[in-house]
N, C-alpha and C positions, 0 to 999 in steps of 0.2 A: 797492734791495736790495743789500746788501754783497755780497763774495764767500763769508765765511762762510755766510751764507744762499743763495745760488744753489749751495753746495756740499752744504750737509745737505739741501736738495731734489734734488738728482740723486743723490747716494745712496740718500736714502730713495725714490726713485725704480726706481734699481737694485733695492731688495730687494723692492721691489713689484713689479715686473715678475719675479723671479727668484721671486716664491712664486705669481703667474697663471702663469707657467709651466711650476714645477711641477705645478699643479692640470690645466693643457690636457694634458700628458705621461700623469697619474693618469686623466683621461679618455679618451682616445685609446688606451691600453694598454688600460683596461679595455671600450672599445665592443663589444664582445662578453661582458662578462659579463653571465650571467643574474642580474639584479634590481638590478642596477649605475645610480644615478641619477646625470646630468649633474650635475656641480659648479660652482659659478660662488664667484670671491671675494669674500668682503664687503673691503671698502675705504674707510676715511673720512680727510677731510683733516684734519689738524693744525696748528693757527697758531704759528710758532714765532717768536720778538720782537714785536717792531712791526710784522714787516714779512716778509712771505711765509708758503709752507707746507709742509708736507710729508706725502707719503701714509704711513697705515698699515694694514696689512692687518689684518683682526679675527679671523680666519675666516672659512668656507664658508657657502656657501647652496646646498641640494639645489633641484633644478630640478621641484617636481614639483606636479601637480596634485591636492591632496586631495579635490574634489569627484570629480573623475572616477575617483580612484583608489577609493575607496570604492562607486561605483555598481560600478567592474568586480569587486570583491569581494561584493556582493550579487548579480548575476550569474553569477560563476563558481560561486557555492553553488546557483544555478537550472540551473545546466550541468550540476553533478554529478548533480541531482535529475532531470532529464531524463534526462539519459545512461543511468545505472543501470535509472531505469523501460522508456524506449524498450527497452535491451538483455536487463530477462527477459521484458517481453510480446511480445518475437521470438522468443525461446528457446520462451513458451508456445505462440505461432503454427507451429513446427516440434511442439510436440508433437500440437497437433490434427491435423496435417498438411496437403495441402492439399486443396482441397474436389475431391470426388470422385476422389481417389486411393486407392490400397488401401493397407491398413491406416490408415484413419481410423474412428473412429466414423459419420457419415455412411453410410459404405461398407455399413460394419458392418451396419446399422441397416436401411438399402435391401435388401440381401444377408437380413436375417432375414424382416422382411416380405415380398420375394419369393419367399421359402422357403414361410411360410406362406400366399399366394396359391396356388402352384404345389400345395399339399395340397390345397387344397380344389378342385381340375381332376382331380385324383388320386387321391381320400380312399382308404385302405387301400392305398398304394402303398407296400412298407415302405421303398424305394430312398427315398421323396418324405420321408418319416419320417425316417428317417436324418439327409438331407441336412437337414431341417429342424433338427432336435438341434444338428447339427455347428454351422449357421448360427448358432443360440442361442449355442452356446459360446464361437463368434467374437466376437461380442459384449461376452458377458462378461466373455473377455481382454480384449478394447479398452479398455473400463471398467475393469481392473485396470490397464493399461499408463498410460493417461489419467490414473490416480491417483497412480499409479509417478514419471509424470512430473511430474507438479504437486508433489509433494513434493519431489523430487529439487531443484527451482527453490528450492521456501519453504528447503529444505538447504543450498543452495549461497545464498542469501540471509542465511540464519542466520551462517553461515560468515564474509561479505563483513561483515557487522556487527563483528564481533572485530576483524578486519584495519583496519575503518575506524575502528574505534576506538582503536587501537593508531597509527596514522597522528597522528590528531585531539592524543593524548595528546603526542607526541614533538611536535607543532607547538607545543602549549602549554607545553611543557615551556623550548621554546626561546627562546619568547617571555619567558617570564618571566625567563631564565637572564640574556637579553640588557637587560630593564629593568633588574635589578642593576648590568648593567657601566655600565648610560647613567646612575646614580647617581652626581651630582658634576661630572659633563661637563655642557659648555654645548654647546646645540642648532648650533653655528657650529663646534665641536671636530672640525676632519677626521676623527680619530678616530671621532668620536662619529655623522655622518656614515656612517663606514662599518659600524657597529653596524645603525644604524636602517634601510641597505640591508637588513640580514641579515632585522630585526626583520619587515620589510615582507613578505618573501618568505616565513617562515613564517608572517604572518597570512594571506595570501593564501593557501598552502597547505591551512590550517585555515579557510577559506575553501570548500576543493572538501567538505568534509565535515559544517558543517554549518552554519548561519546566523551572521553575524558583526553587531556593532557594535562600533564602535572609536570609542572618545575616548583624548585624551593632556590628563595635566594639565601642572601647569608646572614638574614637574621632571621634564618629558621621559618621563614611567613611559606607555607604554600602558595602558590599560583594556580589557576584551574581552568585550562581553556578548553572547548571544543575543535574538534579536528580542522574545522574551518578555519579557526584565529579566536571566537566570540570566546570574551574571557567572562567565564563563570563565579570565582572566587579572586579575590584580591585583596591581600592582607586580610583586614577585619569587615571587609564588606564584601556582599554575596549578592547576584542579581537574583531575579525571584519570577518564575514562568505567573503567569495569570493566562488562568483560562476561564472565556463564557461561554459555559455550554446552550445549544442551541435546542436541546431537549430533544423528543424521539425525531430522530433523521427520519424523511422522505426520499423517492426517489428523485426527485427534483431539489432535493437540497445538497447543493452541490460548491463545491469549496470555488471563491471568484478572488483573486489579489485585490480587487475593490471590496472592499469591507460592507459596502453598500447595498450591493450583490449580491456576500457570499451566504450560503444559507445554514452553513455548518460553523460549528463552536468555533473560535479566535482563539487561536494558543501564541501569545505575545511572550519576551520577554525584555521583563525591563533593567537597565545597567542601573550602575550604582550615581554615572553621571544624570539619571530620569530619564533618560531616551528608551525608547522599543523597538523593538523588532520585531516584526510578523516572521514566527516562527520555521512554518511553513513555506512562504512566498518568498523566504530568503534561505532556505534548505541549511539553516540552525545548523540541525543535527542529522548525523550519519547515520545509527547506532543507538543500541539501547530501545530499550520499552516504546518509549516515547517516539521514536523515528518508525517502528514497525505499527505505530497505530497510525499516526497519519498516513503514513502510505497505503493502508487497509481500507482506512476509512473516505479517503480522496481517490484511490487508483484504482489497487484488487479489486475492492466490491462495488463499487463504480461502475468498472468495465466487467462481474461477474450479471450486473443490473442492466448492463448495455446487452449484454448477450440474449437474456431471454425478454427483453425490447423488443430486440433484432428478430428474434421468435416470432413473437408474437405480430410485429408489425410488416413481416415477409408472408407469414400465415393468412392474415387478415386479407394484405395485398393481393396475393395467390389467387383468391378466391373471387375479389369483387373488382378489379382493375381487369380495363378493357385494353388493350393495345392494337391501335388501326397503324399500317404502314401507311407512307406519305406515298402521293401521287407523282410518279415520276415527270422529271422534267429534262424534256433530251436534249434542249440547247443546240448550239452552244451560247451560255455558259449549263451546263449541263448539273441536277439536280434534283429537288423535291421538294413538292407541293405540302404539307400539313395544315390540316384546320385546329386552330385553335379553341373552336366555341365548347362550351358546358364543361370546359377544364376548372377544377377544385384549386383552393390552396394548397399545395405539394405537387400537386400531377404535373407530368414532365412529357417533354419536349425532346426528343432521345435520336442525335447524329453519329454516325461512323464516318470517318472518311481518312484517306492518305494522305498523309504529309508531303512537304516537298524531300526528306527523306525515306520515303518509301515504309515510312512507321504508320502502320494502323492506329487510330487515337478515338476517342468517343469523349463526345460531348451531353453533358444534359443538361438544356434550358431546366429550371423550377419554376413553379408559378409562385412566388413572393409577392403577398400583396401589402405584409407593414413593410414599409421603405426602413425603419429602423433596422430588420434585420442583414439590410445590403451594405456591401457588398457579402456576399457567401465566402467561408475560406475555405481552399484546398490545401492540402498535404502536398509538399513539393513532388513533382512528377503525376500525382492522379491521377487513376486514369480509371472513372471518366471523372471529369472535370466537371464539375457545377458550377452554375450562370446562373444567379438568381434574377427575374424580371418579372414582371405585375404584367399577367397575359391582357387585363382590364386597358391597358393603359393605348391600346391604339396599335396596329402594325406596323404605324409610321415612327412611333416611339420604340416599339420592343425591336423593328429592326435597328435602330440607333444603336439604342443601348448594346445590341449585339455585334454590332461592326466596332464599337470602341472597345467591349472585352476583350474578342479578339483579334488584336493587331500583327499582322503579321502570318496568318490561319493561311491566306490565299481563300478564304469562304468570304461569301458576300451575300447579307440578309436584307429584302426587299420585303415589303407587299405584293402579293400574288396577285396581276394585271386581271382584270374578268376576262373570262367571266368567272372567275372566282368570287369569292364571298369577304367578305369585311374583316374577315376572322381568319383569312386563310395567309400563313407564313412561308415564304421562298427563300431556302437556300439553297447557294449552289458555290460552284467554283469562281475565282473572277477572271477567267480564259486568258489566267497565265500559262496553265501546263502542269502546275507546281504542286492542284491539289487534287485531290477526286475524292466527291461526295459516293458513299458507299451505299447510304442509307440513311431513311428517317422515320422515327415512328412517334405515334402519341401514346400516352399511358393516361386512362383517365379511369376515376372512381364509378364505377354503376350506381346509383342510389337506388332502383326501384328491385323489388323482388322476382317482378316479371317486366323485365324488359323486353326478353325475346331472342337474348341470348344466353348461356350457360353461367353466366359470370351470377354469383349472388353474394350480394350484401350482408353475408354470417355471422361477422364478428362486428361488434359495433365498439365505439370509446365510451366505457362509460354508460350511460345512456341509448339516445336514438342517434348520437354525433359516429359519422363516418370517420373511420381510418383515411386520412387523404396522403399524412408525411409533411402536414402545413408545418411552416419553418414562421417562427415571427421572435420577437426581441428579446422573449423572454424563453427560447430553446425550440427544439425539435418535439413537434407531437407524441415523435418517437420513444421520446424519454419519461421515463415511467409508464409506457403503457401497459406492459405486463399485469401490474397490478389495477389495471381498470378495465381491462379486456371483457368486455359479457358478449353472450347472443344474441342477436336482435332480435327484439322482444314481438318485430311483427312474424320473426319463424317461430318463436314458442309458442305464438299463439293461435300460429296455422302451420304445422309443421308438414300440409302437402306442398309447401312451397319447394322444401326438397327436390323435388322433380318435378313440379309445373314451373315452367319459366316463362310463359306464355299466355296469355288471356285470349289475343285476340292475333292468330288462332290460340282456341287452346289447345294447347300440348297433349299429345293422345295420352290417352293410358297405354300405362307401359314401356314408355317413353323413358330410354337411359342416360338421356344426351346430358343431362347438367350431373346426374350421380358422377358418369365414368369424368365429366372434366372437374367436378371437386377432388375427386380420388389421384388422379393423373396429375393436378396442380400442386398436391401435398406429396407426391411420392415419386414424380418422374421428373416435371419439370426445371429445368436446374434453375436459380439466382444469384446472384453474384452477393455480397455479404461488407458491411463495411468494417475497414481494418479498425473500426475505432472497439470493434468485440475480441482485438489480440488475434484473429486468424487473419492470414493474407495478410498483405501491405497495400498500401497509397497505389504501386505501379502494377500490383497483382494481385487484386483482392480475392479470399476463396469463394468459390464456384461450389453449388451443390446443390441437391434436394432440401427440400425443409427437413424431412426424416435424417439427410448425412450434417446438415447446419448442424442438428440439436445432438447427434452423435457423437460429431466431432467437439464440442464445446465443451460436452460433458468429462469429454477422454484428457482434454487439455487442463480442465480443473484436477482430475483426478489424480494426472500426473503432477499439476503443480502439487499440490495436499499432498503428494508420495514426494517428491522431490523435498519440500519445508520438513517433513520430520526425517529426511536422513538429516537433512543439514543442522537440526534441534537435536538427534543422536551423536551425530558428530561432535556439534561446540558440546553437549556434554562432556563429552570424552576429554576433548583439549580443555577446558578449564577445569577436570578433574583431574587431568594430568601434572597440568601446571599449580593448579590448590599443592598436589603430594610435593611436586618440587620443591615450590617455595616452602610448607612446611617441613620440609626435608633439612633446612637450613635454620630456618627463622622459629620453629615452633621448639617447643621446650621438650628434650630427651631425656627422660628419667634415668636412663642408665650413665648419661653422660654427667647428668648431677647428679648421681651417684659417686659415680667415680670422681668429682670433685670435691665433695666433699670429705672423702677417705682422703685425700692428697690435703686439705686445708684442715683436717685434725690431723695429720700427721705433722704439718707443719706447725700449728699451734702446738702439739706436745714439743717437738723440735726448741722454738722460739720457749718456750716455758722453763725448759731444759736450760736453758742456756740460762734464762735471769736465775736459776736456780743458783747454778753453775756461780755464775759470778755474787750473787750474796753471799755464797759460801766462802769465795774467794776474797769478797771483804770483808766479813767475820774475822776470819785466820789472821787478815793482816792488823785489823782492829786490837784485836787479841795479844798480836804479837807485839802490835807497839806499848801498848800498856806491861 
C-alpha cells in the first residue's frame, strides 16, 4: 500500500468515525426522549486502486424490533379496551352500591317486603300502612336513582366516544402528514430516521383507540388498517371518525342500524374515496378505546338498564296481574275455554301443551293493539313463544291469525260455541293424537284498588298509567321503566287500601288476606325472567323470586366488574412486559454508548496516528530528495 492509500484510509477513516460519533452524541442527548429509537451507522468498505480501502458511511439503521413492536401495539389497543370497560363497570358497582348498605336497591327491596310482613302482624295498623307506602316509595326512588345512574354512565360513555375520536383523528392525521415528508428519503436518511420515530409514536397512540395493522411498502409510506380490512391511513391521506353526539342518553335511546331510529350519537367513518361507514352497524373496530365504548354504551349498560326494567316490571306485575285458568274442554278434540274481555295492551293469553315429540312448549298469545309492532320476534327456540294479536279485533280474526302463526302445532283456535260469550277463545288439539293441550290461563292487569281480590294496583308508570307490558312500534313499556316507576298516588293518599280490598263487602278489620299475598308475590312466588337481562337463555330462561331476580343480577354484575379489572391487571402486565422488551432492544443504553464511544476515540487516535505516521513519512522523503 503506498502512502497515498494509507492516507485516504485514515481519513476516510476520520470522517467515519466523526459521523458514529455524531449518531452516539444524537443518541445519548436523546435517551430520554419519548419514542426516540437507538441509532446505529450503516458503514460499507470501499476498494480504492489495487490496493486497500476505505470506509463510507451510507446512513443509519433504527435499532428496532418489528415483531415485538407490533404485538405491543395490538396490546395496548386490548389495554385501552380493558381499561375503559374495567373503569365504567366500577363506576356501575358504586351505583348499585354495596350489598346490604342503605340506599341500595337490595336494601330497598328488604325494607318494602318487611314493611309488608310487618302488616300482616298488624292488619289495620294505619302507622304499619303508612310505613308500608313510604317503604314502597323508597323503592321506587331507588329504581329511578338506579336509572339515573346507568344513564348518566351510557352519557358520560357517549361523550368519551367524541373525544376518542377526535384523539384517533389527529393520530391519523399525523400519520399521514409524516408519509408525505418520508416521500423521496431513503429508509437510512437520518432525517428520515427521525420522521419514522414520530410516525411510530402516533401509530402507537392510535393504537390505544382502536385496532391497528400496520404494513410499509417500499417507498417507506405506512399503511394502517383495522383488523377487519378498513384501511385507516394510506400514504398521505387518512380517513377521519365523525361523531354526532346525541347529548344526555335515555333509557329509550337506544342504538337502531336506521339512522332514523337510532337515538344515540353516529360514529361514522369516512375514507379518503368520501364514502362512510356506520362504525358500529359494521363492527369497524375490535379493540381499543373506541370499540369498548360502543359496546358499553349499546350492550353492557343496555342490558345492565334491562335488568332492573325487568325489576321493576316483574315487581309491579307481581302485585296487580290477575291470572284465571281457562275452562276445560273434554272433547274430543279436547282443551280450553279462555275469556278474553277487559284484557289490557300486554296482558297475555298463556298455553302449555305436548308436542308431537313429547316436548312440553308454552305459548303466550299478547294483546298487540298497533299492528305496526307485528309480527313479535322470538329468539330461535323460545320458549315460550310470543304471538302477537289485537284481542279487540274479533274471535273470528284472532283465531285466524292463530291457526296461521302456528302451522304445524297440531292446535286449533276457534270461537268458543255458546253458550259462551263473544269474548271467549277455544283452543285445543285438532284429534290428530300428535298434540295435547296441558293448559291455559289469562293474565290480566287489576286497575281498581278494591276489586275484591288481593291483587293491588302499587306501582303505577309514571303517573296514574298501569304497568300492562304494552308492546307498540316504538318498544316495550318495559323499557325504561325503572326510572319512571312511582306509587299510585290513590295508595298515598289512602294508604288503608293496603288491606281493604274490598268495599262491598267490606273487608273486615284485621283482615290479612291482600298483606300476606303482596309479601308472598315479592318473596315466594317464582317468574320466569327474559334472557334479553344476560340470565337464562331463549330455551331456558331463569326462574326465581323477585328477591333471587335482583340477587342474582347483582352477583352477575359484580362478577363481571371483578372479571374487567383482572383482565385491565393483566393487559397491564403484558404491555408492560412487552414496553421492557422492546425497549430492551430499541431504547438507547448509556453503557453501551459508552462503550462505543471509548472504541471510536480509540479508533480516531488510531486513524490520526496513522496520517501522522505518513506526513512524517513524506517529510523524510521530501527531504531526502532535495
Amino acid at each position: 500500500m503506498g502512502l497515498s492509500s494509507a492516507l485516504a484510509s485514515a481519513m476516510s477513516g476520520l470522517r467515519a468515525n466523526q459521523a458514529a460519533l455524531s449518531i452516539v452524541s444524537s443518541n445519548v442527548a436523546n435517551s430520554q426522549t419519548p419514542g426516540y429509537v437507538a441509532q446505529t451507522p450503516n458503514q460499507i468498505e470501499v476498494t480504492t486502486g489495487d490496493f486497500g480501502s476505505t470506509a463510507k458511511t451510507t446512513g443509519v439503521s433504527r435499532d428496532i424490533d418489528s415483531y415485538v413492536l407490533n404485538q405491543l401495539r395490538t396490546e395496548t389497543g386490548g389495554s385501552g379496551y380493558a381499561d375503559q370497560t374495567a373503569n365504567i363497570l366500577k363506576q356501575l358497582q358504586n351505583v348499585y352500591g354495596n350489598p346490604g348498605g342503605s340506599g341500595t336497591l337490595e336494601t330497598a327491596l328488604n325494607n318494602f317486603t318487611s314493611s309488608l310482613q310487618a302488616l300482616s302482624t298488624s292488619a289495620g295498623s294505619s302507622s304499619a300502612q303508612t310505613v308500608a307506602v313510604g317503604a314502597a316509595q323508597a323503592l321506587a326512588t331507588q329504581l329511578n336513582v338506579t336509572t339515573k345512574g346507568i344513564q348518566s354512565l351510557r352519557s358520560n360513555v357517549e361523550q368519551d366516544l367524541g373525544t376518542s375520536s377526535q384523539q384517533a383523528n389527529a393520530a391519523m392525521n399525523q400519520i399521514a402528514d409524516i408519509n408525505t415528508k418520508l416521500q423521496g428519503l431513503a429508509p437510512t436518511d437520518p432525517s428520515a430516521a427521525t420522521l419514522m420515530d414520530q410516525r411510530d409514536q402516533a401509530i402507537n397512540s392510535l393504537s390505544k383507540y382502536v385496532d391497528v395493522r400496520v404494513t410499509t411498502d417500499g417507498s417507506n409510506q405506512a399503511n394502517i388498517y383495522t383488523t377487519t380490512g378498513i384501511q385507516l391511513v394510506g400514504a398521505g391521506l387518512a380517513s377521519q371518525f365523525s361523531f354526532a353526539s346525541a347529548g344526555a342518553l335515555g333509557a329509550t335511546s337506544l342504538y337502531n342500524i336506521d339512522p332514523a331510529k337510532s337515538g344515540v350519537g353516529a360514529l361514522t367513518l369516512k375514507l379518503p374515496n368520501g364514502s362512510s361507514i356506520d362504525v358500529a352497524g359494521n363492527n369497524v373496530v375490535s379493540s381499543g378505546q373506541i370499540a369498548a365504548d360502543l359496546k358499553l354504551r349499546d350492550q353492557t349498560l343496555v342490558q345492565a338498564q334491562q335488568q332492573v326494567d325487568q325489576l321493576a316490571a316483574t315487581m309491579s306485575s307481581a302485585l296487580s296481574d290477575k291470572t284465571t285458568a281457562g275452562s276445560t274442554v273434554s272433547g274430543p278434540p279436547a282443551g280450553f275455554d279462555i275469556d278474553l274481555a277487559g284484557a289490557q295492551p300486554g296482558n297475555t293469553f298463556n298455553i302449555t301443551y305436548t308436542d308431537s315429540t313429547n316436548t312440553q312448549r308454552q305459548i303466550t298469545l299478547v294483546n298487540v293493539t298497533d299492528p305496526a309492532a307485528l309480527p313479535l320476534q322470538n329468539a330461535t327456540n323460545a320458549n315460550p313463544m310470543q304471538i302477537g294479536v289485537n284481542f279487540s279485533s274479533g274471535m273470528g280474526a284472532i283465531a285466524s291469525a292463530l291457526n296461521t302463526a302456528l302451522p304445524g302445532s297440531h292446535l286449533t283456535f276457534s270461537a268458543a260455541p255458546s253458550p259462551a260469550t263473544a269474548t271467549t277463545l277455544r283452543v285445543t288439539d285438532d284429534n290428530s293424537g300428535l298434540a295435547k293441550v296441558n293448559s291455559a290461563s289469562s293474565t290480566k292487569t287489576v286497575s281498581s284498588l278494591t276489586s275484591g281480590g288481593p291483587q293491588l294496583p302499587l306501582f303505577t308508570d309514571g303517573g296514574q298509567a298501569l304497568y300492562t307490558g304494552a308492546i307498540t312500534a316504538s318498544g316495550s313499556q318495559m323499557t325504561g321503566l325503572a326510572g319512571r316507576i312511582a306509587v299510585n298516588t290513590q295508595l298515598t293518599t289512602d294508604p288503608t287500601r293496603l288491606s281493604v280490598y274490598s268495599t262491598s263487602p267490606v273487608t273486615p278489620t284485621g283482615d290479612t288476606t291482600r298483606s300476606d299475598y303482596l309479601y308472598s308475590q315479592l318473596t315466594n312466588t317464582v317468574f320466569s325472567y327474559s334472557p334479553q337481562t344476560g340470565l337464562g337463555s331463549a330455551s331456558q330462561p331463569f326462574s326465581g323470586s323477585v328477591s333471587n331476580y335482583l340477587q342474582q343480577f347483582l352477583s352477575v354484575q359484580a362478577n363481571a366488574s371483578t372479571q374487567a379489572t383482572a383482565l385491565q391487571q393483566g393487559q397491564s402486565v403484558v404491555v408492560s412486559t412487552l414496553q421492557a422488551k422492546f425497549n430492551s432492544t430499541s431504547s438507547v443504553n448509556l453503557d453501551s454508548e459508552m462503550s462505543n464511544l471509548i472504541q471510536l476515540q480509540n479508533a480516531y487516535a488510531a486513524n490520526a496516528h496513522v496520517m501522522s505516521v505518513v506526513q512524517s513519512m513524506m517529510n523524510t522523503l521530501i527531504q531526502a530528495q532535495g
